[in-house]
C-alpha positions as CSV (number, residue, x, y, z in Angstrom):
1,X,67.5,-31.1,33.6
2,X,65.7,-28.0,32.1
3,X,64.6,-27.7,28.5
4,X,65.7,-24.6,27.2
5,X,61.9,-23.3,27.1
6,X,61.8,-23.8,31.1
7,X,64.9,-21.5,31.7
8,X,63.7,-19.1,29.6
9,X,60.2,-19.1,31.0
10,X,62.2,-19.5,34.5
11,X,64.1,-15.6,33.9
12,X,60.9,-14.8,32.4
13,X,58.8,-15.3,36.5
14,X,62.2,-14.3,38.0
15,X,62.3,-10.9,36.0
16,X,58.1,-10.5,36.5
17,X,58.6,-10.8,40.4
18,X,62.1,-8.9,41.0
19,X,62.4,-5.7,38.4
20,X,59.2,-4.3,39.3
21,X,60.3,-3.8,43.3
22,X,63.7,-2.5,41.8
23,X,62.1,0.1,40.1
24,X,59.4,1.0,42.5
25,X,60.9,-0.3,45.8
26,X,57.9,0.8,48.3
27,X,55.3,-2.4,48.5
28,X,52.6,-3.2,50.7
29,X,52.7,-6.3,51.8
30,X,50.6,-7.4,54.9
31,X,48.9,-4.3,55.8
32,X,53.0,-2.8,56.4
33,X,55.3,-0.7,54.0
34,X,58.3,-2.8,53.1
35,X,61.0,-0.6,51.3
36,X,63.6,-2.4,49.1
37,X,67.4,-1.5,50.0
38,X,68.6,-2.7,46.4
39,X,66.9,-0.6,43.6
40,X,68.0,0.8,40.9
41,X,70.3,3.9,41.2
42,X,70.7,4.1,37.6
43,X,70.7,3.6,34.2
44,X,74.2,1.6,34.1
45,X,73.6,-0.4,37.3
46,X,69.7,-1.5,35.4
47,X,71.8,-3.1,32.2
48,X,74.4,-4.0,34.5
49,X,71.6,-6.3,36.0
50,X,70.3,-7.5,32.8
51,X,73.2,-8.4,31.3
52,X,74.4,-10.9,34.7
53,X,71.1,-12.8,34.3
54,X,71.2,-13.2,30.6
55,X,75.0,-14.1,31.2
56,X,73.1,-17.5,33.2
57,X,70.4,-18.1,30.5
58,X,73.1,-17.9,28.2
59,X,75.5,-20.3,30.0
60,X,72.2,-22.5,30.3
61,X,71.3,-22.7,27.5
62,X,75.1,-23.7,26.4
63,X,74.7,-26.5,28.7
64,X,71.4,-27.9,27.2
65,X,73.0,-27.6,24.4
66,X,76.4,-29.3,24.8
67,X,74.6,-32.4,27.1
68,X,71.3,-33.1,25.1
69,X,73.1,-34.9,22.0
């Protein structure tokens, strides 16, 4: 089981590695181009994404907290 510090740290490496290709979709990885098919197209579908994954911290953190008594 998670401690409420690891699922939080967890989103934290999640967010670090996924937003960034969201926003800027064009990497370079191996010497090729790799394009992303599932940026951002705009503002809505951005907090749209935010709030679904803070909707699972959330409902993790409910757990921890309902199971470590």
């Amino acid at each position: 089981m998670k401690t409420l510090k690891e699922a939080i740290n967890d989103l934290q490496a999640f967010f670090e590695c996924d937003i960034w290709t969201k926003f800027y979709p064009e990497i370079k990885v191996k010497n090729k181009i790799w394009i992303r098919d599932d940026k951002f197209k705009s503002k809505r579908e951005f907090e749209q994404y935010l709030q679904e994954h803070f909707d699972v911290l959330r409902d993790e953190i409910k757990y921890l907290k309902e199971n470590s008594k």
